[in-house]
C-alpha positions in Angstrom: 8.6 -36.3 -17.6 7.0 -34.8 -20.3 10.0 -34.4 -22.8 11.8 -32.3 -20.5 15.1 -32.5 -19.5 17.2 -30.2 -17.3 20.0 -28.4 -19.4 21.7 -28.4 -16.3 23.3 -32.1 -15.6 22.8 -31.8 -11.5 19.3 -30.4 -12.2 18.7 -33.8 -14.3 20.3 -35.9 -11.9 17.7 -34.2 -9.3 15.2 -35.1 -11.0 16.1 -38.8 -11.8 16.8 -39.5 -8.5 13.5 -38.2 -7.4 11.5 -40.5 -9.4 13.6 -43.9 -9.0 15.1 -43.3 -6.0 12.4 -41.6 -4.2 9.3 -42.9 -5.7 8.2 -39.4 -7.2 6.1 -39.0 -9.8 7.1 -37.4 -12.8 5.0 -34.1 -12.4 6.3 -33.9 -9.2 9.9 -34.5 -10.2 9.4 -32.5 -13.3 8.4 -29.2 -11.1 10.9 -29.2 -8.6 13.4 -29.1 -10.9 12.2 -26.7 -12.3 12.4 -25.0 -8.9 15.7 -25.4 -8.5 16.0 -23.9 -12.2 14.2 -21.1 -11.0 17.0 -20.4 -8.1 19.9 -20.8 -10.7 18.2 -17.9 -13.2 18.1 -15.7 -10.0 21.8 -16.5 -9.4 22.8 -16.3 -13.3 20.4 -13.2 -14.0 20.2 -13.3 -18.6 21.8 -17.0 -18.4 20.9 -19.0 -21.5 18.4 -21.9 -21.1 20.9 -24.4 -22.5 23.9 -23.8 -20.6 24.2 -24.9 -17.0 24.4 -23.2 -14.2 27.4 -22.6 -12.5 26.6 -20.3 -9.3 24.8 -23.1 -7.7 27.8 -25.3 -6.2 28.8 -21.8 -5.3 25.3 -21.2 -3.2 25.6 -19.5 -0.1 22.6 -19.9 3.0 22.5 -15.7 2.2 21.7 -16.9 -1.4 18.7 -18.5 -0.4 17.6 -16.2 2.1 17.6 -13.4 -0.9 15.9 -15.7 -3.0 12.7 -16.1 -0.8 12.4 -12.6 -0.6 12.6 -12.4 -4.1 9.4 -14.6 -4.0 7.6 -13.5 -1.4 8.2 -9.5 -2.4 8.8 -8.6 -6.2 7.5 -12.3 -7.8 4.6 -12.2 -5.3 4.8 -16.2 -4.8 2.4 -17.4 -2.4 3.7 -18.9 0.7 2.7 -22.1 0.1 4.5 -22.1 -3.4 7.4 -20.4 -1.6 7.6 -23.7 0.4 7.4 -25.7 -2.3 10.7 -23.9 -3.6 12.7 -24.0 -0.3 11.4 -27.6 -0.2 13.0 -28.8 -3.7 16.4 -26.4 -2.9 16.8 -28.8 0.0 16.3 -31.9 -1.4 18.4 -30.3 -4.3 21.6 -29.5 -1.9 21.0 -32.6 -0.2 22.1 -34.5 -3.4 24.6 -32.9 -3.4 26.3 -33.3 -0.6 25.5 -36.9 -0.3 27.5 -37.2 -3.9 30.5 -35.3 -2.1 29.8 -32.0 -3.9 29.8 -29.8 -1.1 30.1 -30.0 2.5 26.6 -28.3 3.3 22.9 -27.7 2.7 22.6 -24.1 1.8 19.1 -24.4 2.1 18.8 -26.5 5.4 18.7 -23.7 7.9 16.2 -21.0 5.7 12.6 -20.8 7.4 9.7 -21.7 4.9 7.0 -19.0 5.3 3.9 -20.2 7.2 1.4 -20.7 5.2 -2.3 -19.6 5.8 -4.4 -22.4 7.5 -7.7 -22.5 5.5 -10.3 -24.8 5.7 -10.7 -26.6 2.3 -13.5 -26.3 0.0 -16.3 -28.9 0.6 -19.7 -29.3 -1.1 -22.8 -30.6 0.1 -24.5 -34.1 -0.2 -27.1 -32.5 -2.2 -24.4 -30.2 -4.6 -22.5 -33.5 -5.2 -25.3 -35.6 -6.3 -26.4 -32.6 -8.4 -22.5 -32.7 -10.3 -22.9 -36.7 -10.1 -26.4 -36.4 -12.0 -25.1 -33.8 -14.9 -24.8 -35.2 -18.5 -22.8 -33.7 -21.1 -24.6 -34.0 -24.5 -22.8 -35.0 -28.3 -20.6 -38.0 -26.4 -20.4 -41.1 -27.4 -21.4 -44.4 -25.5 -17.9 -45.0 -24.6 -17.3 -41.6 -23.8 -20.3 -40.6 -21.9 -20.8 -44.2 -19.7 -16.5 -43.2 -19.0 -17.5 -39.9 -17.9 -19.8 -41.2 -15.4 -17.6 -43.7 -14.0 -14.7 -41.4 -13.4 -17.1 -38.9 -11.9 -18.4 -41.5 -9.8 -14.9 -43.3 -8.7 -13.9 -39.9 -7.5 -16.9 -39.2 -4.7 -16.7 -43.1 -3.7 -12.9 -43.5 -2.9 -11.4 -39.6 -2.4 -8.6 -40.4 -4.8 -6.4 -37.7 -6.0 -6.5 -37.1 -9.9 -3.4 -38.0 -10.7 -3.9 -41.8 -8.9 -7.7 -41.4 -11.0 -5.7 -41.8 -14.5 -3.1 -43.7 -13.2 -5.5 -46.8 -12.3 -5.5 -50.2 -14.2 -8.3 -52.8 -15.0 -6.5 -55.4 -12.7 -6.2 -52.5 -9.9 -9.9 -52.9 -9.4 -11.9 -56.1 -7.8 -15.7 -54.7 -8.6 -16.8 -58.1 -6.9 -15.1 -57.3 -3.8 -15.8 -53.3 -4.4 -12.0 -52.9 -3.6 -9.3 -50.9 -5.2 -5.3 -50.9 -5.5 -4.4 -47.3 -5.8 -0.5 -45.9 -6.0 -0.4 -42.7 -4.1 2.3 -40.0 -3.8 5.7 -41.3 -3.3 4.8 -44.6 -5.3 2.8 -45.7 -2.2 0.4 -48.2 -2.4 -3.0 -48.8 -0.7 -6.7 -50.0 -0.5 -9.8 -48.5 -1.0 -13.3 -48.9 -1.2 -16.1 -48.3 -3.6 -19.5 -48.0 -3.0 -22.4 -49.9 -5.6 -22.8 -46.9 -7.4 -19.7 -46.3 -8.2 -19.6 -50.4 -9.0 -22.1 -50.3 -11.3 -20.9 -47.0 -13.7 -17.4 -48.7 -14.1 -19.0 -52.1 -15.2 -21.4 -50.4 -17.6 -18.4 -48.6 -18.8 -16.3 -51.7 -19.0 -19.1 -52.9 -21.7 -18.1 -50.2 -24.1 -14.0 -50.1 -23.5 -12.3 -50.3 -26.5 -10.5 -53.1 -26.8 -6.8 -52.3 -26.7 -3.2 -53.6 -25.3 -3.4 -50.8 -22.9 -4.3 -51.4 -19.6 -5.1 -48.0 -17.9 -9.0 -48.3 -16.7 -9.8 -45.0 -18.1 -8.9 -44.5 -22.1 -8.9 -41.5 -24.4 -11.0 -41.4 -27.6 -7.4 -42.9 -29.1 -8.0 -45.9 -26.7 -4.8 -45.1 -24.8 -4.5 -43.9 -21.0 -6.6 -40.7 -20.5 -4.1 -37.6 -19.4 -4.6 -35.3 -16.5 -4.8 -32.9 -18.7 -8.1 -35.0 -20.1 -9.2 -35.7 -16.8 -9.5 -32.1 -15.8 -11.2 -31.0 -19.0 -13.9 -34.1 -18.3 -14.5 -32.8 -14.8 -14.6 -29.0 -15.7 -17.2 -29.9 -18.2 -19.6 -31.3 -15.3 -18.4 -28.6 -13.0 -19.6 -26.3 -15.7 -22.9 -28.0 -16.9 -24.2 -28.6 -12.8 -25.3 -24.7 -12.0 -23.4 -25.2 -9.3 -22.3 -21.3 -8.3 -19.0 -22.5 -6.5 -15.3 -23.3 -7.9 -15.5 -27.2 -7.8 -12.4 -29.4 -8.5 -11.0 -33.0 -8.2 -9.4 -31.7 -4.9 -13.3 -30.0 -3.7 -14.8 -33.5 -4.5 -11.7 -35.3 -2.7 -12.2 -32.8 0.3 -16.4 -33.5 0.1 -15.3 -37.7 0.1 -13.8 -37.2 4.1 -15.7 -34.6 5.0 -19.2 -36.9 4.2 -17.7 -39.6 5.6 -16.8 -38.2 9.0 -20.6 -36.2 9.2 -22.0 -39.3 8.4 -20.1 -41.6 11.3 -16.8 -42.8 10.2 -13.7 -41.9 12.1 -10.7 -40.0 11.7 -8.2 -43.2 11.4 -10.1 -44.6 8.7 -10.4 -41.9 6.8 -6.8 -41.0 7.0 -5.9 -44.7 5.7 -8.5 -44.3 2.8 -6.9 -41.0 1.7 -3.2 -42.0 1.8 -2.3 -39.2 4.5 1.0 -39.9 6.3 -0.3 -38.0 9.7 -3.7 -38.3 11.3 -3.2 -34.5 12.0 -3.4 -33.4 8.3 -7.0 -35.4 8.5 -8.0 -33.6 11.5 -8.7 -30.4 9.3 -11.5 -32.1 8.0 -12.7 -32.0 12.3 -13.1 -28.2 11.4 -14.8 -28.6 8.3 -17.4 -30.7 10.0 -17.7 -27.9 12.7 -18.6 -25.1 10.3 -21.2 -27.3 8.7 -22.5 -28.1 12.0 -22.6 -24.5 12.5 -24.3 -23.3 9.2 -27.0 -26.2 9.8 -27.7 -25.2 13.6 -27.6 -21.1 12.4 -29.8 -22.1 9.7 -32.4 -24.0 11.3 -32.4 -22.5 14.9 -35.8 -19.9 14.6 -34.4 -17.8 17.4 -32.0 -15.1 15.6 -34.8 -14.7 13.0 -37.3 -13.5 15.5 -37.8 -9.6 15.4 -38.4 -9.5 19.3 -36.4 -11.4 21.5 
């Protein structure tokens, strides 16, 4: 985690067991904890941010409850952050009564909130190779042939961000067009590339720095880029393109399955080449198809745009 440590000790426990013994990645472990640090200040109102908290082996199911509608009233969480919460609390209480703290999960029997189904943001094959063809001017070499190959890694394969920065030279067979990417929970799988995406890591590959480090992607101190970097390089294309819509990592992640499925491949395979545990969180991208099916057809059928019908 990034310097932080829980003041708390079951809080740092948490948090430890959630990256060694569940395979969680630091950011992730990181923020439900501080979840769970969020429900002891609502216990302990004023309670010093040194000093543990000691209402929480004392945490009722009623305790809980309150807490969500703390969130979803007064704090004005979203519901899907609000899950997130109730979602950490349990794994949280869990701990703690497989370590013989307690006899029960507080937190096991309170409802998440549903949250709103929304189709994601996707752009089209033309907006993508617009963002794809958008150069950023004063970069160097390394820099600007780095840019490019991240920008074209992420449209090729649908990999998240965080698995973007976390990727090694030897994770990547550019012969094959394959690579080895660690996905949430430490899970590992394959993916593909396509030649274009091929070709932009090789050329970058002829400017790397040479360093010990052995992250494909290096910052201008030739050590792994940051997510934090990763964004700023993709906000800077985003930015540049003209495009008039919010585009992210995620949008171009969300535009990766939703071109593949338009263009013929099917729900299985995409599910394995984004890392999904259930082929029904892929289906979504079903109903993202649909809608472009049905702005093409609305677009192109000349009936509706006739004055006399």
């Amino acid at each position: 985690m990034s310097g932080y440590i829980p003041a708390d000790p079951t809080i740092a426990e948490f948090a430890a067991y959630l990256r060694l013994e569940r395979g969680q990645s630091p950011r992730t472990s990181e923020e439900y904890a501080r979840d769970v640090e969020l429900f002891g200040e609502f216990l302990e109102p004023g309670h010093p941010k040194t000093a543990p908290f000691f209402r929480l082996g004392e945490t009722t199911t009623s305790d809980v409850r309150r807490f969500v509608m703390e969130l979803m009233g007064p704090r004005k969480y979203t519901p899907v952050s609000v899950r997130r919460k109730i979602a950490a609390l349990r794994s949280y209480f869990a701990l703690q009564k497989r370590e013989g703290r307690r006899a029960d999960n507080p937190a096991a029997d309170v409802p998440p909130p549903k949250a709103p189904k929304r189709l994601p943001h996707v752009m089209s094959e033309p907006e993508v190779a617009k963002l794809l063809r958008t150069r950023v001017a004063g970069k160097s070499d390394f820099q600007r042939l780095r840019d490019a190959a991240m920008m074209e890694l992420l449209y090729a394969s649908g990999i998240r961000r965080a698995e973007l920065v976390g990727l090694n030279i030897s994770d990547v067979d550019l012969d094959r067009r394959l690579m080895r990417v660690i996905g949430k929970g430490n899970k590992q799988r394959t993916v593909f590339i396509n030649q274009a995406a091929a070709d932009a890591i090789r050329a970058y590959l002829g400017v790397r720095p040479r360093t010990p480090d052995e992250a494909l992607f290096l910052s201008k101190r030739k050590t792994r880029l940051s997510h934090r970097q990763a964004w700023v390089i993709f906000r800077q294309f985003a930015e540049l393109s003209g495009l008039t819509k919010h585009v992210t990592p995620h949008v171009m992640r969300h535009s990766f399955a939703t071109h593949l499925l338009e263009n013929g491949a099917d729900l299985v395979t995409i599910k394995e080449l984004l890392g999904h545990e259930s082929l029904s969180t892929t289906q979504i991208y079903t109903n993202v198809s649909l809608e472009h099916m049905r702005r093409s057809y609305e677009e192109a059928h000349p009936r509706d745009r006739t004055e006399e019908r």
